[in-house]
C-alpha positions in Angstrom: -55.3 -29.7 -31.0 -53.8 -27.7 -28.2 -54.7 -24.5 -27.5 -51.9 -21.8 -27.6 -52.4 -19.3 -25.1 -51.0 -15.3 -24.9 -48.2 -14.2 -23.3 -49.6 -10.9 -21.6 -46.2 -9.2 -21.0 -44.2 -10.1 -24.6 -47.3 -11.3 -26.7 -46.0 -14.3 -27.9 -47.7 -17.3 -28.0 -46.9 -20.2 -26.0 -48.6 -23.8 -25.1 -47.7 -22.9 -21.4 -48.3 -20.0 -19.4 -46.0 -20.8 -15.5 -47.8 -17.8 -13.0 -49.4 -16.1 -16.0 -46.2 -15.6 -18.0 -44.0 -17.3 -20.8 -41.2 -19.1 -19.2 -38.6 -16.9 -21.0 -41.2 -13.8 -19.8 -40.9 -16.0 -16.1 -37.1 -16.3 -16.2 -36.8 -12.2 -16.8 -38.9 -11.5 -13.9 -38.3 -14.2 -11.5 -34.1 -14.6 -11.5 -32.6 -17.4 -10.4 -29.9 -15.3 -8.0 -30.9 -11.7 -6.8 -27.8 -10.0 -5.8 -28.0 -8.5 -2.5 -26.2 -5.3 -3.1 -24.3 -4.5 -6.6 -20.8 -4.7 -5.2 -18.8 -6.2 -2.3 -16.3 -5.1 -0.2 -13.2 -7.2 -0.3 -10.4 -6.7 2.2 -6.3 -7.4 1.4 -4.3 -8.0 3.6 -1.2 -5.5 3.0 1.5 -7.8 4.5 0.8 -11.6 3.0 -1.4 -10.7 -0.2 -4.7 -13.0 1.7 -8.5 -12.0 0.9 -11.6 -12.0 2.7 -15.3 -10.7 2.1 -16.1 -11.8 5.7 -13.3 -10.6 7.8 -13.3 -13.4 10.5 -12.3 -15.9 7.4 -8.8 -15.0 5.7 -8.2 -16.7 2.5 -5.2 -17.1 0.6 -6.0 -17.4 -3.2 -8.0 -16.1 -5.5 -9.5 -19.6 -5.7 -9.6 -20.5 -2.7 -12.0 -17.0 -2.5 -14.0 -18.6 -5.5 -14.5 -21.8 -3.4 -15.8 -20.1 -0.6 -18.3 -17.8 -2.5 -19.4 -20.9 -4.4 -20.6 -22.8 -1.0 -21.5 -19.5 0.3 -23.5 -17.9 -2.0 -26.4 -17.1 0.4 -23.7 -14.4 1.9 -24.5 -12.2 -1.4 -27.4 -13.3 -3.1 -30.5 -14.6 -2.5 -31.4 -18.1 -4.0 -35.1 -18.5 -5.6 -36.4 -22.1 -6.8 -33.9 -24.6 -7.5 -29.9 -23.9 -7.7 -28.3 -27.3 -9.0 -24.7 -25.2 -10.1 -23.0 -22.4 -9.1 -19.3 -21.2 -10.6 -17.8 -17.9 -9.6 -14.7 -16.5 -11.2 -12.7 -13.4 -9.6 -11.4 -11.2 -11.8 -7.5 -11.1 -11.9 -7.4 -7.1 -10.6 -9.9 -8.0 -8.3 -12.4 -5.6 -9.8 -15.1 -7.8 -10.5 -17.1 -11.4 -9.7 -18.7 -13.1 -12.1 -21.2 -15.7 -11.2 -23.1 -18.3 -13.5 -25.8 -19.7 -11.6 -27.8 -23.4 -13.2 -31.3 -24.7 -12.2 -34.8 -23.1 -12.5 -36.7 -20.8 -10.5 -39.6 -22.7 -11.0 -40.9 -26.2 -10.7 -43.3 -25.6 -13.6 -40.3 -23.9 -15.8 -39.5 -27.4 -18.5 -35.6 -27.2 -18.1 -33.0 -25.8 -16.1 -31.3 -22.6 -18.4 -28.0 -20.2 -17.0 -27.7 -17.0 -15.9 -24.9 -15.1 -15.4 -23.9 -11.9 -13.2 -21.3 -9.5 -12.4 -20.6 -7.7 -8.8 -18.2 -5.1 -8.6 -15.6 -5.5 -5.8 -14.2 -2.9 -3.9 -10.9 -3.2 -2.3 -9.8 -2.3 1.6 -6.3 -2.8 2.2 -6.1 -3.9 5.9 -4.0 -6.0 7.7 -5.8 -10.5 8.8 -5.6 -11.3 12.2 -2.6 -13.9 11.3 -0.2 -10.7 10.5 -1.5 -8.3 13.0 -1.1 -11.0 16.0 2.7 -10.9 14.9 3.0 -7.0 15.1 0.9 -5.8 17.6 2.9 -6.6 20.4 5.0 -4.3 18.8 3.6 -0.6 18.3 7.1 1.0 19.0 5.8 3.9 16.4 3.3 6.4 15.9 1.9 9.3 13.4 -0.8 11.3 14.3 -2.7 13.8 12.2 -4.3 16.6 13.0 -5.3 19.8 12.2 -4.8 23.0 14.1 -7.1 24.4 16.3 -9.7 22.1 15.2 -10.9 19.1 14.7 -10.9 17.1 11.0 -14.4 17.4 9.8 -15.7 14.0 8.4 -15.5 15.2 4.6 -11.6 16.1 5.4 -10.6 13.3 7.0 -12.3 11.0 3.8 -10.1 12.6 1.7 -6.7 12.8 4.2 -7.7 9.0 4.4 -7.8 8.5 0.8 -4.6 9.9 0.4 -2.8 8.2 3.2 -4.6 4.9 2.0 -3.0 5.2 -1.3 0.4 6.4 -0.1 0.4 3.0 2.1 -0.4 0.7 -0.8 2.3 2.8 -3.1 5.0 2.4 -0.4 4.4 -1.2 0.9 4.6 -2.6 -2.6 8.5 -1.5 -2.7 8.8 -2.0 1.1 6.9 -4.5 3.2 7.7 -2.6 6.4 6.2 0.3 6.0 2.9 -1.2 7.2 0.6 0.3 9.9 -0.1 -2.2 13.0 -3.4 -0.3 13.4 -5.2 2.7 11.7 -7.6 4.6 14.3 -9.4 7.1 13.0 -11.1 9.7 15.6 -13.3 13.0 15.5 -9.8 14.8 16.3 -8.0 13.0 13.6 -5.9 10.0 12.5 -3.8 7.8 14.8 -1.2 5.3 12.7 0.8 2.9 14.7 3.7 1.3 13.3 5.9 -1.6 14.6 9.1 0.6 13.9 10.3 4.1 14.1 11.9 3.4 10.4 9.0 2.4 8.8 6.6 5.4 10.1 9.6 8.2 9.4 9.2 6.5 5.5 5.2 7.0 5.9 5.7 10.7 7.8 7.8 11.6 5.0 5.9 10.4 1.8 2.6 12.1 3.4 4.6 15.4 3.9 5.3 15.3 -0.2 1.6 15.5 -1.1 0.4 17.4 1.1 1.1 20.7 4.0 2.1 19.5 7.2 4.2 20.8 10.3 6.1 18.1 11.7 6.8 17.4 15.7 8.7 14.6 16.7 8.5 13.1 20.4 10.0 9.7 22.1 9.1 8.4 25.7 10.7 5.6 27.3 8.9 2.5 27.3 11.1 -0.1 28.8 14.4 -1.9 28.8 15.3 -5.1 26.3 16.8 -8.1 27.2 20.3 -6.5 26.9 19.6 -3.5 28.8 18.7 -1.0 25.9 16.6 1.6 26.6 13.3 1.1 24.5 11.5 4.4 23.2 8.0 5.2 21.5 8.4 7.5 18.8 5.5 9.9 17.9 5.9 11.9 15.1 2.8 14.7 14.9 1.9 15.8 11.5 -0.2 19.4 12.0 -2.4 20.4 9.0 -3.6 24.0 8.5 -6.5 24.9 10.4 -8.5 26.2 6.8 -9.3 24.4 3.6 -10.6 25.7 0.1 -13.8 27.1 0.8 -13.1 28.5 4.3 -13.1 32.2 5.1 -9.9 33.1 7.3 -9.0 35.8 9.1 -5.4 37.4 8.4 -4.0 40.6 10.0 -7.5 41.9 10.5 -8.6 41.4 6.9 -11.0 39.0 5.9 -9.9 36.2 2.9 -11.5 33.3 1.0 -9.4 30.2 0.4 -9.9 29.6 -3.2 -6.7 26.9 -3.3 -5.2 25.0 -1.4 -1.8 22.7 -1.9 1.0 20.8 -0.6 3.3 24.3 -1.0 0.8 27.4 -1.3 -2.2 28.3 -0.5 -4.7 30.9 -2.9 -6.6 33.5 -0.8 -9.3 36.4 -2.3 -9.5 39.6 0.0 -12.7 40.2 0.7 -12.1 44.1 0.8 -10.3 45.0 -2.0 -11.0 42.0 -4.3 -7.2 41.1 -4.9 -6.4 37.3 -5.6 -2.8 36.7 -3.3 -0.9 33.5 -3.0 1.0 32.8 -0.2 3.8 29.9 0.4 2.9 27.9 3.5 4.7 28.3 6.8 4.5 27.8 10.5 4.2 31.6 10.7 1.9 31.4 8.0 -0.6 29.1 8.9 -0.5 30.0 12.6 -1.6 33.6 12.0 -4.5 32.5 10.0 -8.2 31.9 11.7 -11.1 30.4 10.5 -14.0 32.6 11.0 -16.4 30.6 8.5 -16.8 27.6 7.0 -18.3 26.7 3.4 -20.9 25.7 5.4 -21.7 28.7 6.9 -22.2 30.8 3.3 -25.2 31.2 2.0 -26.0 31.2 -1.7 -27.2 34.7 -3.9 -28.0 35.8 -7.1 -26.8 39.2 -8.5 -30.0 41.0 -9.7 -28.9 44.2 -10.9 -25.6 46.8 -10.7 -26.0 50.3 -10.3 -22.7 52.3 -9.1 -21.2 50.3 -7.0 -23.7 49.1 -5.4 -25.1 45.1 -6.1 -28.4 44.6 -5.5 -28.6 40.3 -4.6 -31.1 38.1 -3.7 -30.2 35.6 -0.5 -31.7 32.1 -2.0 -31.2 30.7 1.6 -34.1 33.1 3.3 -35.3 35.4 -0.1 -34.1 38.5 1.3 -32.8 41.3 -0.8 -30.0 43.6 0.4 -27.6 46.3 -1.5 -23.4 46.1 -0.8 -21.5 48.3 -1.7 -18.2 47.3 -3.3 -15.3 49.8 -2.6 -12.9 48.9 -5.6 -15.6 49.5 -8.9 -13.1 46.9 -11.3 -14.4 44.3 -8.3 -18.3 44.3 -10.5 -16.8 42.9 -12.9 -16.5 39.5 -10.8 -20.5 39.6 -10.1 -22.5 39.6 -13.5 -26.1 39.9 -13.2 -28.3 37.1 -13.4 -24.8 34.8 -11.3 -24.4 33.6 -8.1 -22.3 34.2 -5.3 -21.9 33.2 -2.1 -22.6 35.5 0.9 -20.8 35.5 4.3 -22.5 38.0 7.0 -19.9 38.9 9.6 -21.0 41.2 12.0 -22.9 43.7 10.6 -21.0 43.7 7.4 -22.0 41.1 4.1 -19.4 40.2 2.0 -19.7 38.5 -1.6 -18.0 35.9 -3.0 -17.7 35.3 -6.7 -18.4 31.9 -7.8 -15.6 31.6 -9.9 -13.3 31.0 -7.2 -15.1 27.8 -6.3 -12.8 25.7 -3.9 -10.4 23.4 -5.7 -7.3 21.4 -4.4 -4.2 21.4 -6.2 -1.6 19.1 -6.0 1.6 20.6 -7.8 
């Protein structure tokens, strides 16, 4: 009679035990496939539609992609025992790979079983090195994006780039010439070259409508044609305001807080008086305005008590307690006891900030 034996992780018996497990136990614990990273980066190409997870191999299908995973599944999983089949499927939105892997990850295991797994893919739209060694001889265009005074910090440029990454895609869908040559991004800002002046005027323009920019528009000479044409390099500078929601600024000696920010206004808190204004962007506008601290820069409080109107607040940055005075007395009722608020010290004054004007952008 054969002896059945325990399966110490399940408890289930079983006439085989394969490294001190049950084979189904085995199979849970020992995968055929480990996936080297939950998603994968995939980059399109924005002119001819080809794919690639490795970018020094372009592919143009969403099978031929499958193919290439298939014989190249080491690239994004690691293979344990013995892998007889593997069949990958890409999603149709190119969202998600699916892969079903066959064989055993054991000698002992009795049989070879499936497995299945899913990846999430996300998508870069770039241009392959097929399309760009057509249009790089030809950066006749440029836009540049900047902000004034000051460089983009790293969180501003991920979200200028997010917004100029999805205005591309919207606009090259309806008109495959509005397609950057190159994209450099530096710590001063964004540089996008085009092939043509048309194509970068369409970008330019599009950009302008979601968000606050002053526009400059410069041309150099950059050589004859063949038929005696002058040839010019058009640069068209697209200025962002200085602040962003969360900033304090400077304005006609009066501290503000930038609570909002959008493509046509911008939502500022005096400091002094406690009086919400909104103010429609201009040249003038933004030029008079100075950063004097970032959201970096403020430390966090908590209101412990009123009395007058005077706030007594707790700095949770060093666990000092200080009293300000607050000249308008309807401004306590924007610091309850018990909230927080942020803190700027700015000479040898402290302001408060109430937390309900916590940055925000708006787009309308």
């Amino acid at each position: 009679m054969q002896r059945l034996l325990i399966c110490p992780a399940c408890g289930r018996e079983t006439d085989k035990l394969v490294e001190g497990l049950c084979e189904d136990c085995y199979r849970k614990e020992h995968p055929l496939l480990e996936l080297k990273s939950d998603h994968v980066e995939l980059h399109v190409c924005r002119i001819c539609g080809s794919l690639s997870i490795r970018k020094d191999k372009w592919l143009s299908s969403r099978e031929d992609l499958e193919e290439d995973l298939e014989k190249n599944i080491s690239k994004i999983a690691r293979v344990r025992g013995l892998l007889r089949e593997v069949d990958i499927k890409v999603s149709e939105d190119l969202s998600l790979i699916i892969i079903k892997a066959k064989g055993r990850a054991s000698n002992e295991l009795r049989s070879d079983y499936v497995e299945e797994h899913v990846m999430k893919v996300l998508t870069r739209k770039t241009v392959c090195e097929a399309c760009l060694g057509q249009v790089s001889r030809r950066k006749h265009a440029l836009i540049q994006i900047r902000a004034r005074d000051q460089r983009l910090g790293e969180k501003r440029l991920k979200e200028i780039s997010k917004i100029i990454e999805d205005t591309l895609t919207e606009l090259s869908t309806r008109d495959p010439s509005a397609v950057p040559v190159e994209v450099q991004q530096k710590p001063e800002g964004l540089d996008i070259y085009f092939s043509g002046y048309p194509a970068a005027r369409k970008v330019a323009e599009a950009l302008s409508r979601r968000m606050y920019v002053e526009v400059l528009e410069t041309s150099k000479l950059i050589g004859v044609d063949g038929s005696g044409r002058e040839k010019y390099k058009r640069t068209i500078r697209l200025l962002l305001p200085g602040f962003v929601p969360g900033d304090v600024v400077k304005l006609d000696q009066e501290l503000y807080y930038v609570s909002a920010l959008s493509q046509r206004y911008v939502e500022l808190l005096n400091l002094q008086r406690y009086t919400k204004v909104r103010l429609n962007l201009t040249r003038e506008v933004t030029s008079k305005m100075n950063v004097v601290a970032s959201e970096e820069d403020l430390a966090e409080g908590l209101v412990l008590s009123k009395s007058g109107n005077f706030l007594q607040v707790l700095n949770l940055r060093t666990y000092e307690t200080f009293e300000v005075y607050l000249e308008k007395a309807e401004a306590l009722t924007m610091f309850p006891v018990s909230e927080k608020v942020k803190i700027l010290l700015f000479g040898e004054k402290i302001y408060l900030i109430p937390f309900q004007c916590t940055p925000q952008e708006v787009t309308r």
